[in-house]
DRENLOKE-861262 format. One record per residue (C-alpha): residue in one letter; residue number from 1; x, y, z. Coordinates in steps of 0.02 Angstrom, whole numbers, plus 50000, padded with zeros to 5 digits. Example, Ala and Ser with C-alpha at 12.3 -4.5 7.8 and 13.67 -1.06 7.14 Angstrom:
BEGIN
rec residu->A&num->1&east->50615&north->49775&up->50390
rec residu->S&num->2&east->50684&north->49947&up->50357
END
This chain:
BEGIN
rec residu->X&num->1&east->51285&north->48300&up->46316
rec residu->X&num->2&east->51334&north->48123&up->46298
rec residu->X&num->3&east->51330&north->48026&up->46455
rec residu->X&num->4&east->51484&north->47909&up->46388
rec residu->X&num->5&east->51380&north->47739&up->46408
rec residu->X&num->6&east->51425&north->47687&up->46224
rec residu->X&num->7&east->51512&north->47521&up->46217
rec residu->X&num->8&east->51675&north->47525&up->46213
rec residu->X&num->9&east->51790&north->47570&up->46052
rec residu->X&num->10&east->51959&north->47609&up->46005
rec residu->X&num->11&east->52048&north->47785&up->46019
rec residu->X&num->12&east->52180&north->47857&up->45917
rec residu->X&num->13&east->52230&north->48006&up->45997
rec residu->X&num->14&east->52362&north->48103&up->45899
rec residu->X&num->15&east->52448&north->48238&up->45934
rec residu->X&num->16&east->52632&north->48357&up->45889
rec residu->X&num->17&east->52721&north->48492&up->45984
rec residu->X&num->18&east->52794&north->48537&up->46145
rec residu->X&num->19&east->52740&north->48472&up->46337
rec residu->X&num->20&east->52589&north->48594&up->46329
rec residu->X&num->21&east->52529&north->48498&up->46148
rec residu->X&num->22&east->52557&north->48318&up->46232
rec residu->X&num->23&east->52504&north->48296&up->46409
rec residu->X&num->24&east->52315&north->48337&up->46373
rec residu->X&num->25&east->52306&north->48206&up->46264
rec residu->X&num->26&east->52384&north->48078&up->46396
rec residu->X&num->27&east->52266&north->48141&up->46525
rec residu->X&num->28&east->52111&north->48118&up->46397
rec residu->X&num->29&east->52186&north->47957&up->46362
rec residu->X&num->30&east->52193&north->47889&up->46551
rec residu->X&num->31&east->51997&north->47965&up->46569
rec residu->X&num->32&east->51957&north->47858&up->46404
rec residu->X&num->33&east->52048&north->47721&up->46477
rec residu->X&num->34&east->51938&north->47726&up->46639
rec residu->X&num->35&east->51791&north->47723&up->46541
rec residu->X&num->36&east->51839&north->47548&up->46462
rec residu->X&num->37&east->51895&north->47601&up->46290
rec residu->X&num->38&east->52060&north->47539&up->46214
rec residu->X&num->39&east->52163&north->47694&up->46190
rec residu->X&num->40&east->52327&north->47726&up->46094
rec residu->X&num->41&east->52428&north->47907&up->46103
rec residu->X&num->42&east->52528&north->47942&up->45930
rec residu->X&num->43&east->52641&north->48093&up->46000
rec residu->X&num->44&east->52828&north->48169&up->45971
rec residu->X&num->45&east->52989&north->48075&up->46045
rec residu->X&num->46&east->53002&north->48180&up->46192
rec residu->X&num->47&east->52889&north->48104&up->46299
rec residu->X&num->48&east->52997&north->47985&up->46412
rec residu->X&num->49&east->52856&north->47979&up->46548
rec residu->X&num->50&east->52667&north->47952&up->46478
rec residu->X&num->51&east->52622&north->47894&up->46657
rec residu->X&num->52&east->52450&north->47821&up->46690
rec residu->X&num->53&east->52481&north->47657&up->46608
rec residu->X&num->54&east->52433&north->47769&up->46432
rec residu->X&num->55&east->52502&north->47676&up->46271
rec residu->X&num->56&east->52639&north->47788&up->46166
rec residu->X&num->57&east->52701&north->47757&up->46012
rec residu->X&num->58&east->52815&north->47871&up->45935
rec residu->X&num->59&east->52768&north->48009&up->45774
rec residu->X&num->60&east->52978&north->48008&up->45745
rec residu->X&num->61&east->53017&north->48183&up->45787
rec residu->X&num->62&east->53071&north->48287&up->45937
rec residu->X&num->63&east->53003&north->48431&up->45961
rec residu->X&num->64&east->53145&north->48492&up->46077
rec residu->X&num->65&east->53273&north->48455&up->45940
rec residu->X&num->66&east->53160&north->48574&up->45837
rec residu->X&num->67&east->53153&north->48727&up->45953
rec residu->X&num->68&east->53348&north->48716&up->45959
rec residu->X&num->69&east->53366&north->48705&up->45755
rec residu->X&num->70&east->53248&north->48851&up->45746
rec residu->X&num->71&east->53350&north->48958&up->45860
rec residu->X&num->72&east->53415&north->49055&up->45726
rec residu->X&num->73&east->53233&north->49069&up->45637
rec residu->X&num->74&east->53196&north->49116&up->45443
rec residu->X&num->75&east->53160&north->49033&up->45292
rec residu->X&num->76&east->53293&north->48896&up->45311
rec residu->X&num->77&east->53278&north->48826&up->45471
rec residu->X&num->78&east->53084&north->48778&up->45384
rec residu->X&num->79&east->53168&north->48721&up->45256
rec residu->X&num->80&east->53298&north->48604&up->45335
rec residu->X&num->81&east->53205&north->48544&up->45496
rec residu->X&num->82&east->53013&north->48596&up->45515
rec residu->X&num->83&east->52960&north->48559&up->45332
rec residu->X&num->84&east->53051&north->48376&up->45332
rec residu->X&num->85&east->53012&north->48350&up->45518
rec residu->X&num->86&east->52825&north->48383&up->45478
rec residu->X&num->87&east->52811&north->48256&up->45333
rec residu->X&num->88&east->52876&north->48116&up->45429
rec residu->X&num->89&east->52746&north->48176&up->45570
rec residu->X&num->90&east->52603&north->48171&up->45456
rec residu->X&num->91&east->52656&north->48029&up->45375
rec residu->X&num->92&east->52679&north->47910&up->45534
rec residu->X&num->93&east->52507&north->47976&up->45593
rec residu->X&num->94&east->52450&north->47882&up->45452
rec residu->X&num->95&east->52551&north->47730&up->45467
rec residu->X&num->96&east->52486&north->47709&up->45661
rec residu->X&num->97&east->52314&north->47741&up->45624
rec residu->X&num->98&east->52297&north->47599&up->45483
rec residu->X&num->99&east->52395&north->47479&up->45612
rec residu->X&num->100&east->52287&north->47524&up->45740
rec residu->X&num->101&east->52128&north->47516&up->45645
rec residu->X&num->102&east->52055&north->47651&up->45776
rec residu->X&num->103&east->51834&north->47688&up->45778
rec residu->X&num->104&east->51866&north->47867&up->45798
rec residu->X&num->105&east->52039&north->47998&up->45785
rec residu->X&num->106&east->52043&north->48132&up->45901
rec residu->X&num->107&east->52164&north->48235&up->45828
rec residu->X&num->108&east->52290&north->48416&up->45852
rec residu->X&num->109&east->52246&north->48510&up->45708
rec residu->X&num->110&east->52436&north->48503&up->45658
rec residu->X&num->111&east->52385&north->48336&up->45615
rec residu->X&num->112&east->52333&north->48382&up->45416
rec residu->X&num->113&east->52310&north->48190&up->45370
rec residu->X&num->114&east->52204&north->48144&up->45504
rec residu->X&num->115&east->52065&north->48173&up->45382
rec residu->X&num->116&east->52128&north->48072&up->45235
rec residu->X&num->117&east->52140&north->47919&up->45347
rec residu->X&num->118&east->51991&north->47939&up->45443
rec residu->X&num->119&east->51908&north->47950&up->45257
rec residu->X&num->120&east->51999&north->47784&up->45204
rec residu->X&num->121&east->51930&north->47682&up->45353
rec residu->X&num->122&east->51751&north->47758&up->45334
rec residu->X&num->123&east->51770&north->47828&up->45533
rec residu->X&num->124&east->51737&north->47986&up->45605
rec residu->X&num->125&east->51884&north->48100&up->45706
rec residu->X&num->126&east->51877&north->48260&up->45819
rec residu->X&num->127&east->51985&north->48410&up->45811
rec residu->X&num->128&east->52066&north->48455&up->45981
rec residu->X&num->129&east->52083&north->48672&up->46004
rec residu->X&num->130&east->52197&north->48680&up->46163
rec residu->X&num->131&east->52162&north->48850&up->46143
rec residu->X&num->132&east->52052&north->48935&up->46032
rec residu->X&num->133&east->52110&north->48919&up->45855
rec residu->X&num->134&east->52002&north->48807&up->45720
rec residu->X&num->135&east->51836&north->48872&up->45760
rec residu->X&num->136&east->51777&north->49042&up->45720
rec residu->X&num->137&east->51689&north->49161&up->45834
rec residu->X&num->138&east->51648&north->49365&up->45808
rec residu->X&num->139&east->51689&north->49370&up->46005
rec residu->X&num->140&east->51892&north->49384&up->45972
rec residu->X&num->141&east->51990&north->49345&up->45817
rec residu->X&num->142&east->52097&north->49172&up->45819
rec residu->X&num->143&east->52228&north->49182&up->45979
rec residu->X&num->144&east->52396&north->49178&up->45906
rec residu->X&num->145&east->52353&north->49270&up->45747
rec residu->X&num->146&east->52311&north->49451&up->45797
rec residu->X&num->147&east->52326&north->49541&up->45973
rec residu->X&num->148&east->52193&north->49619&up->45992
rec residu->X&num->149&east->51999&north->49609&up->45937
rec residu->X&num->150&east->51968&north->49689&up->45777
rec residu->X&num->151&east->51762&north->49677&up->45773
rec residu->X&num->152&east->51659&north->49532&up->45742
rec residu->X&num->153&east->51661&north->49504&up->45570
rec residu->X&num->154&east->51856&north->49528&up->45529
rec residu->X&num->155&east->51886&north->49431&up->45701
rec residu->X&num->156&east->51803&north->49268&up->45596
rec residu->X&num->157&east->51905&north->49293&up->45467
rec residu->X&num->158&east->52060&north->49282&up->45571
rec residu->X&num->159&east->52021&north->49092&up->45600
rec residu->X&num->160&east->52063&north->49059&up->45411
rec residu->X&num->161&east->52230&north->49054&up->45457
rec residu->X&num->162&east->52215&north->48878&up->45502
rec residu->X&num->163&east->52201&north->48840&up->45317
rec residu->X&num->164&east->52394&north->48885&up->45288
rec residu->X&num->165&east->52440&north->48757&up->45361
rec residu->X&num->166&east->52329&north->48636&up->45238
rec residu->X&num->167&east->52409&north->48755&up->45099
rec residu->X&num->168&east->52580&north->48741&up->45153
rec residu->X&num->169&east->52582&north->48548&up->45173
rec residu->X&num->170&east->52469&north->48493&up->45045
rec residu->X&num->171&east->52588&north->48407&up->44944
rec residu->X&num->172&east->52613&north->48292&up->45088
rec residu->X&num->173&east->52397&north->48258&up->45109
rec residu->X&num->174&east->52428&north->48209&up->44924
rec residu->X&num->175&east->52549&north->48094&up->44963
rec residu->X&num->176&east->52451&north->48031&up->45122
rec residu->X&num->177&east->52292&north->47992&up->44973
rec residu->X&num->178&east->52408&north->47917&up->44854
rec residu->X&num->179&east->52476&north->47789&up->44975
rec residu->X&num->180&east->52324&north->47770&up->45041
rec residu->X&num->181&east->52248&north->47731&up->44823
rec residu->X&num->182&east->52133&north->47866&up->44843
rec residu->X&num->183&east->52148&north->48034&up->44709
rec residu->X&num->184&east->52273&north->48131&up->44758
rec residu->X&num->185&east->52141&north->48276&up->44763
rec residu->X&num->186&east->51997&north->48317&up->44810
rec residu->X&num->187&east->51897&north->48402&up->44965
rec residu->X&num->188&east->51941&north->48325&up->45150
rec residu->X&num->189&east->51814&north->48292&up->45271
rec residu->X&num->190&east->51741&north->48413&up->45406
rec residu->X&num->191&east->51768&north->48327&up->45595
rec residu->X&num->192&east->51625&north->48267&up->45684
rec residu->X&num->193&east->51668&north->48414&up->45799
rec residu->X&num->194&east->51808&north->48492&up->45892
rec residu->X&num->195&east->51837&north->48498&up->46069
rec residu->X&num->196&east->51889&north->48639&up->46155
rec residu->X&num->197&east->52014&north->48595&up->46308
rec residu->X&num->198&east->51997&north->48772&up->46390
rec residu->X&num->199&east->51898&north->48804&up->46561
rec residu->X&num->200&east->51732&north->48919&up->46555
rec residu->X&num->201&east->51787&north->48980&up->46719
rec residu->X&num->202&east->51929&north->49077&up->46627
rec residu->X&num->203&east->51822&north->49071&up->46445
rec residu->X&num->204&east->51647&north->49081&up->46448
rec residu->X&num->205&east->51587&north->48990&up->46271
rec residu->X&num->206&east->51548&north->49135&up->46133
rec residu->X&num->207&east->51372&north->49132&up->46098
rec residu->X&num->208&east->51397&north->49089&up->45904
rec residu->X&num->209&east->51506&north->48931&up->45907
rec residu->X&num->210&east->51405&north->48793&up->45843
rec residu->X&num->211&east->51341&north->48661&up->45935
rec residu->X&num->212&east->51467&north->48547&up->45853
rec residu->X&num->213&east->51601&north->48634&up->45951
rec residu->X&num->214&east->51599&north->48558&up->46132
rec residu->X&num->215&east->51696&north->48680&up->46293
rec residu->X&num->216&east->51750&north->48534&up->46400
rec residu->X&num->217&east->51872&north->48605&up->46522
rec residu->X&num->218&east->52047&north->48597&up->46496
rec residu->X&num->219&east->52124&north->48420&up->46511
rec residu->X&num->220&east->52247&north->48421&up->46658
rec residu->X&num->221&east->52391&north->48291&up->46703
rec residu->X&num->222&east->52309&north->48191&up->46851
rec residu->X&num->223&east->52440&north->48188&up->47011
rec residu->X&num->224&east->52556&north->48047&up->47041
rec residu->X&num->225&east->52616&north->48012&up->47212
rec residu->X&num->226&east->52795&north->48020&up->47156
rec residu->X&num->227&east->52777&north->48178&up->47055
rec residu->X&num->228&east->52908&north->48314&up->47122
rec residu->X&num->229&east->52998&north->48189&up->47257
rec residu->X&num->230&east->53175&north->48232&up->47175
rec residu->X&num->231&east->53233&north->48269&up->47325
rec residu->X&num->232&east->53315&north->48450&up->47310
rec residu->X&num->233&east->53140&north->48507&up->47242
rec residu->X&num->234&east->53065&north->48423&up->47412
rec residu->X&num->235&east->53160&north->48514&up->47500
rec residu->X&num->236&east->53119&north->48653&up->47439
rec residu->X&num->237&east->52944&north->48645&up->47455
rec residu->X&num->238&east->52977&north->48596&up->47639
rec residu->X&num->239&east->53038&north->48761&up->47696
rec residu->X&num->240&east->52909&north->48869&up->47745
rec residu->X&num->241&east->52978&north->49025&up->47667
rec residu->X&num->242&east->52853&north->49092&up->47541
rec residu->X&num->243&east->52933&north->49069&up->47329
rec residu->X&num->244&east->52881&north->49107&up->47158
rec residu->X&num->245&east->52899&north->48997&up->47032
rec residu->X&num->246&east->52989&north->49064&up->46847
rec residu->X&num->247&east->52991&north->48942&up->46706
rec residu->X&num->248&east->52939&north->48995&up->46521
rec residu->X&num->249&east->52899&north->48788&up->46477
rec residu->X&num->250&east->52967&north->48764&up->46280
rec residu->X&num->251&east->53004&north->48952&up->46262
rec residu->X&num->252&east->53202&north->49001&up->46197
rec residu->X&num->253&east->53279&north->49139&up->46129
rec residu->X&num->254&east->53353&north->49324&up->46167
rec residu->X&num->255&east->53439&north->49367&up->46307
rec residu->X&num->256&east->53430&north->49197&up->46434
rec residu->X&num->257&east->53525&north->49223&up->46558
rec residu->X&num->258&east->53483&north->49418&up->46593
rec residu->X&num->259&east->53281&north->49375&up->46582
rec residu->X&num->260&east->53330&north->49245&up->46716
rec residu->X&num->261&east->53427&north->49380&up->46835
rec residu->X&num->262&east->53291&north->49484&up->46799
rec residu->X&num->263&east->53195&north->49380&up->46888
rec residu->X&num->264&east->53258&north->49324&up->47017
rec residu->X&num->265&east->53321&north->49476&up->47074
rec residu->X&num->266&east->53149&north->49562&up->47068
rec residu->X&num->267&east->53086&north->49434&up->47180
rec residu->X&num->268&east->53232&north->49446&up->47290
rec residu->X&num->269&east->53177&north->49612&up->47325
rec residu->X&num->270&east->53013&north->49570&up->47356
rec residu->X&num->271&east->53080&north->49457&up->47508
rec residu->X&num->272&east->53039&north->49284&up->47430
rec residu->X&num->273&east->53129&north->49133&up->47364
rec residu->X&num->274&east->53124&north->49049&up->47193
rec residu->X&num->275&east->53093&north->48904&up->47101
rec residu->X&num->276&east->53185&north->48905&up->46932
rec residu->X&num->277&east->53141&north->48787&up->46782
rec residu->X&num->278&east->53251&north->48835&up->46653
rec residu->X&num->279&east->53145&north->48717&up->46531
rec residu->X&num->280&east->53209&north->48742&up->46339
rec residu->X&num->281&east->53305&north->48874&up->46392
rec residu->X&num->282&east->53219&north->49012&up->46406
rec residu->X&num->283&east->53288&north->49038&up->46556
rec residu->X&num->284&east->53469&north->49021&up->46628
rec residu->X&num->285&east->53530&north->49106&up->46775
rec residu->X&num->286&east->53717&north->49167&up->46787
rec residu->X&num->287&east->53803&north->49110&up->46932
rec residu->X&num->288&east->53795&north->49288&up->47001
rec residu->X&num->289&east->53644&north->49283&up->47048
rec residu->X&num->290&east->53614&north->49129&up->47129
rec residu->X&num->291&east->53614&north->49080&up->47300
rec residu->X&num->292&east->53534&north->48980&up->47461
rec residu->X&num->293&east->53360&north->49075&up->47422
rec residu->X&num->294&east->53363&north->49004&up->47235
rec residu->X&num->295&east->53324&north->48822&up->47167
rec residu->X&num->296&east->53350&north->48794&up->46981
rec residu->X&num->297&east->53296&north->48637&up->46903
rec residu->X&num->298&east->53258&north->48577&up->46702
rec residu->X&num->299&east->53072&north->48560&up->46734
rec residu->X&num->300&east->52939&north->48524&up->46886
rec residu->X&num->301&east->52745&north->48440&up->46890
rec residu->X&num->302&east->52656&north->48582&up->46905
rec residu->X&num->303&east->52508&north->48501&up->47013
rec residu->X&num->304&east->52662&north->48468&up->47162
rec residu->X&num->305&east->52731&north->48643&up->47142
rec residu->X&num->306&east->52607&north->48785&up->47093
rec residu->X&num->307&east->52489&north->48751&up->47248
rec residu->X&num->308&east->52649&north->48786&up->47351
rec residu->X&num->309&east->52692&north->48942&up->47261
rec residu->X&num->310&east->52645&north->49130&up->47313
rec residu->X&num->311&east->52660&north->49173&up->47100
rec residu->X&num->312&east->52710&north->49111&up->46952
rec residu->X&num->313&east->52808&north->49191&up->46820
rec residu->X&num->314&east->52767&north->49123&up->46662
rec residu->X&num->315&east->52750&north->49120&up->46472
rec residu->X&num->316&east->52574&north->49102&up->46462
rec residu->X&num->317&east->52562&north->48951&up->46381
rec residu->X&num->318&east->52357&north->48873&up->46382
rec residu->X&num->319&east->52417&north->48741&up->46497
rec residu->X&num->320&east->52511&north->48842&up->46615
rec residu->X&num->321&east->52378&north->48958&up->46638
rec residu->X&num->322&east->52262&north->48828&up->46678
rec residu->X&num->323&east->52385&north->48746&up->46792
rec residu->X&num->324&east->52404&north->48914&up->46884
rec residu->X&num->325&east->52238&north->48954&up->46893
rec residu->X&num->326&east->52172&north->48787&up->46972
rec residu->X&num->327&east->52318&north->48804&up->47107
rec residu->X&num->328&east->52253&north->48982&up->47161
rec residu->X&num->329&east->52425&north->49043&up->47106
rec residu->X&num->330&east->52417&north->49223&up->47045
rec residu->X&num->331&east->52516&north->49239&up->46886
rec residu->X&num->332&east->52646&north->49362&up->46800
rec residu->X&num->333&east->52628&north->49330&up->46628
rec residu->X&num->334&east->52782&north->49356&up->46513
rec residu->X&num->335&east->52734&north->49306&up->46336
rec residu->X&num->336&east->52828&north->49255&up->46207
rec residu->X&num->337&east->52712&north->49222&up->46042
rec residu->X&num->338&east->52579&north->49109&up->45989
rec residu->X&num->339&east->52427&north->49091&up->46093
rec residu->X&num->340&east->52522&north->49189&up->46258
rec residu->X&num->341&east->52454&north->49353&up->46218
rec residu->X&num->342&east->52296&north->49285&up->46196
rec residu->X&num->343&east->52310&north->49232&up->46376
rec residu->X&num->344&east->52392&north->49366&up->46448
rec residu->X&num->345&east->52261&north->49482&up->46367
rec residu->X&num->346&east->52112&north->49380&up->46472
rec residu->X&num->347&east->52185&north->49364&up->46627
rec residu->X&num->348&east->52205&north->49557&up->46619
rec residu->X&num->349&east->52025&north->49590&up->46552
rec residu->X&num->350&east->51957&north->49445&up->46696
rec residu->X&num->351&east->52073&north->49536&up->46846
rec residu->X&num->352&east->52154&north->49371&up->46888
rec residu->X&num->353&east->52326&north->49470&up->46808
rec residu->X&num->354&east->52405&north->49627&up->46785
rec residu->X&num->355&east->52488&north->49699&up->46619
rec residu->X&num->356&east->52591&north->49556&up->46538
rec residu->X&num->357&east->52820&north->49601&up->46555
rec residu->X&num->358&east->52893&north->49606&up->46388
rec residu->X&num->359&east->53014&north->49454&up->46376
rec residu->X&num->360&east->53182&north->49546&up->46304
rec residu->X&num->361&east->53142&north->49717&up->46431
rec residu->X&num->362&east->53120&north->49613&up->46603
rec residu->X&num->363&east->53217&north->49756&up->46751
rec residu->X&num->364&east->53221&north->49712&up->46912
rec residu->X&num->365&east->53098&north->49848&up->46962
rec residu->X&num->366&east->52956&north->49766&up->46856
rec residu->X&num->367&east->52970&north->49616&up->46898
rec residu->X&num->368&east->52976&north->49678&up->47094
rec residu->X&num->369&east->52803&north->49783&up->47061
rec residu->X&num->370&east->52734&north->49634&up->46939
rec residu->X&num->371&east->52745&north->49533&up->47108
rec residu->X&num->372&east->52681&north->49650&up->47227
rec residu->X&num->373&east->52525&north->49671&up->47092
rec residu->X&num->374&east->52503&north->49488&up->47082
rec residu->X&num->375&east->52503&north->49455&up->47266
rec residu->X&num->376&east->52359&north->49583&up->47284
rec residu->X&num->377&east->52247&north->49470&up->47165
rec residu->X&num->378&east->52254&north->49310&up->47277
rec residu->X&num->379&east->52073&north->49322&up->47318
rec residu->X&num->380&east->52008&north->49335&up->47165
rec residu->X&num->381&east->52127&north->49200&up->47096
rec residu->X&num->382&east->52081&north->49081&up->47236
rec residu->X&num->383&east->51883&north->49110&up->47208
rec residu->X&num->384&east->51922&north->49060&up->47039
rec residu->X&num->385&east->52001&north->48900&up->47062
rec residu->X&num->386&east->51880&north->48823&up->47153
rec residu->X&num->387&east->51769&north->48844&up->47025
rec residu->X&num->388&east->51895&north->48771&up->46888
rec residu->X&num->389&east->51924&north->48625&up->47030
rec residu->X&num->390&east->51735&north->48564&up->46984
rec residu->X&num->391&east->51760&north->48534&up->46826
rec residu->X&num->392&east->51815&north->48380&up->46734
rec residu->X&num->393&east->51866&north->48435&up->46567
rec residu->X&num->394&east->51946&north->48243&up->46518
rec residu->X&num->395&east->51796&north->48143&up->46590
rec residu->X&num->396&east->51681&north->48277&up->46453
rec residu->X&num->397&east->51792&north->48250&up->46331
rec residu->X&num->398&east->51764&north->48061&up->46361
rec residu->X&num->399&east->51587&north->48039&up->46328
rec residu->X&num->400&east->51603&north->48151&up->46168
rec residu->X&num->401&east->51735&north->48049&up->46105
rec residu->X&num->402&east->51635&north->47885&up->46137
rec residu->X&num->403&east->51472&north->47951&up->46078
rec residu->X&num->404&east->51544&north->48000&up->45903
rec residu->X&num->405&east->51631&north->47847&up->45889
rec residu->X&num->406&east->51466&north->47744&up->45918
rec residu->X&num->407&east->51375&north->47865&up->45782
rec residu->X&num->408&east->51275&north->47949&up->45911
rec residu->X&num->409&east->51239&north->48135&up->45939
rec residu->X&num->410&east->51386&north->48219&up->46081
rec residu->X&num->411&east->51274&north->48394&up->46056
END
């Protein structure tokens, strides 16, 4: 492992997609910061609060504008917003990159240019899995693209998904080599590596990833003193009455408002209060239901809130789960797609979670007995975040970076 001596150099980190996508890559940013290297984050236009004194500059696109456009789904909302809103991401990634003239791209593998820029300026980059995607194991197939494992050799081939993407975009890495006067073919670079922001606590490495492939820990916001002080949210956390906290992050779709009463509800009847962050909207409680024992609010820092909480009701998104799990909060897992499965199928298989609610059949009753099963895994869900408290997934990540920037070995 590197010990992150190397002189210092300068960062691109790039990244696209929702909250969970972005805020690793501010808090690697801050931890590459600390280590004396000049840093700057290329992310989507919803960030309004990089914090740590991290430099943002903007990839043109919101995400949240996306996940309302795509509401209705099929072939035309790719057509009219992700395919156009895509090209101008991978296009700006290119622009910043050749203004900032960075030694080294870490990059989200959404990022399909990355490589035809890092080419052009003769430097190396890194490929960022905030959950495990890019490289290929026989241990389980690729999260997101199957749900369950399907044996060791056709779980590899699961991780050629990843190459859609390259095949669904590649006129636009033309484009990216043509601007750049290189041919507008021809095979991209490997990275120097990829590093995996997941904690070994919850994902112990599979004994066939290559050495190239580096487990760091995942890459948590650090806590600001003035993170949760709006001051309905203080005081709710003042009361001593036990809560759970519900909020599905960038999740939408189906039936909103009755997931939402669902919900809280359930946890009425299990005698508790609760937090409510509608997010995206994938959750919005009727007036009905609501009352002195419920607090809804858009969003909340999870470090403030989750250590508070007695459960969390959640999507199962890789940074929630991590967030949970460091608080000692025992989670109910409602997936949506993606990587939540994925999740939700671990934290079952680890006992730090029961079975995962289905998102469009939440009753009252489940979610009441989801609780109560929750509740009785507190011990094994503290135990386990102590151990996830000892790590330092960003400061890892740090010395890798810097150590493949200076040409040295991060194995």
């Amino acid at each position: 492992m590197a010990d992150g001596s190397a002189s210092p150099r300068r960062v691109l980190l790039a990244t696209a997609g929702s909250r969970g996508d972005v805020e690793p890559f501010l808090s690697l940013a801050a931890a590459l910061r600390d280590a004396g290297h000049a840093v700057l984050v290329a992310a989507p236009d919803d960030q309004d609060d990089a914090g740590d004194d991290v430099d943002v500059v903007t990839l043109g696109v919101s995400f949240a504008g996306l996940a309302e456009a795509l509401a209705g789904g099929g072939m035309r909302a790719f057509r009219e917003h992700i395919r156009p809103a895509m090209s101008t991401v991978l296009a700006r990634v290119v622009d910043e990159a050749m203004r900032w003239q960075p030694d080294v791209i870490v990059a989200h593998p959404k990022l399909l240019t990355v490589p035809v820029v890092a080419e052009h300026l003769g430097i190396p980059y890194l490929s960022v899995e905030l959950t495990p995607v890019v490289t290929p194991t026989g241990e389980f197939p690729a999260a997101g693209v199957v749900n369950r494992s399907l044996g060791p050799w056709v779980n590899r081939l699961t991780y050629r998904a990843a190459d859609l993407g390259a095949r669904m975009f590649a006129s636009d890495i033309r484009a990216a080599r043509r601007r750049l006067g290189r041919s507008g073919e021809g095979h991209l670079p490997s990275p120097s590596g990829s590093l995996v922001a997941v904690s070994p606590t919850l994902l112990p490495r599979p004994a066939d990833w290559p050495s190239t492939t580096h487990l760091t820990g995942d890459w948590p916001r650090r806590p600001r003193p003035d993170a949760g002080t709006d001051g309905a949210i203080r005081e709710f956390l003042a009361d001593d009455a036990p809560f759970v906290y519900a909020g599905f992050g960038s999740m939408r779709g189906g039936d909103a408002a009755g997931r939402a009463e669902a919900i809280i509800e359930g946890v009425r009847r299990a005698g508790l209060r609760t937090l409510v962050a509608t997010g995206w909207g994938g959750l919005q409680p009727p007036d009905r239901c609501l009352g002195t024992d419920v607090l809804v609010v858009t969003s909340v820092p999870h470090a403030t809130v989750l250590p508070h909480a007695a459960a969390a009701i959640h999507h199962g998104g890789a940074g929630t789960v991590h967030a949970a799990a460091r608080a000692g909060t025992p989670s109910v897992l409602v997936p949506f797609l993606a990587d939540q499965p994925f999740w939700a199928r671990l934290l079952r298989r680890s006992g730090l979670a029961g079975p995962a609610l289905h998102r469009d059949r939440l009753s009252v009753d489940g979610v009441h007995a989801a609780i109560s099963d929750a509740l009785d895994r507190a011990p094994a869900v503290h135990h386990v975040a102590g151990e996830i408290r000892a790590e330092d997934g960003p400061a890892a990540a740090s010395a890798i970076v810097a150590a493949v920037a200076a040409g040295e070995s991060a194995s």
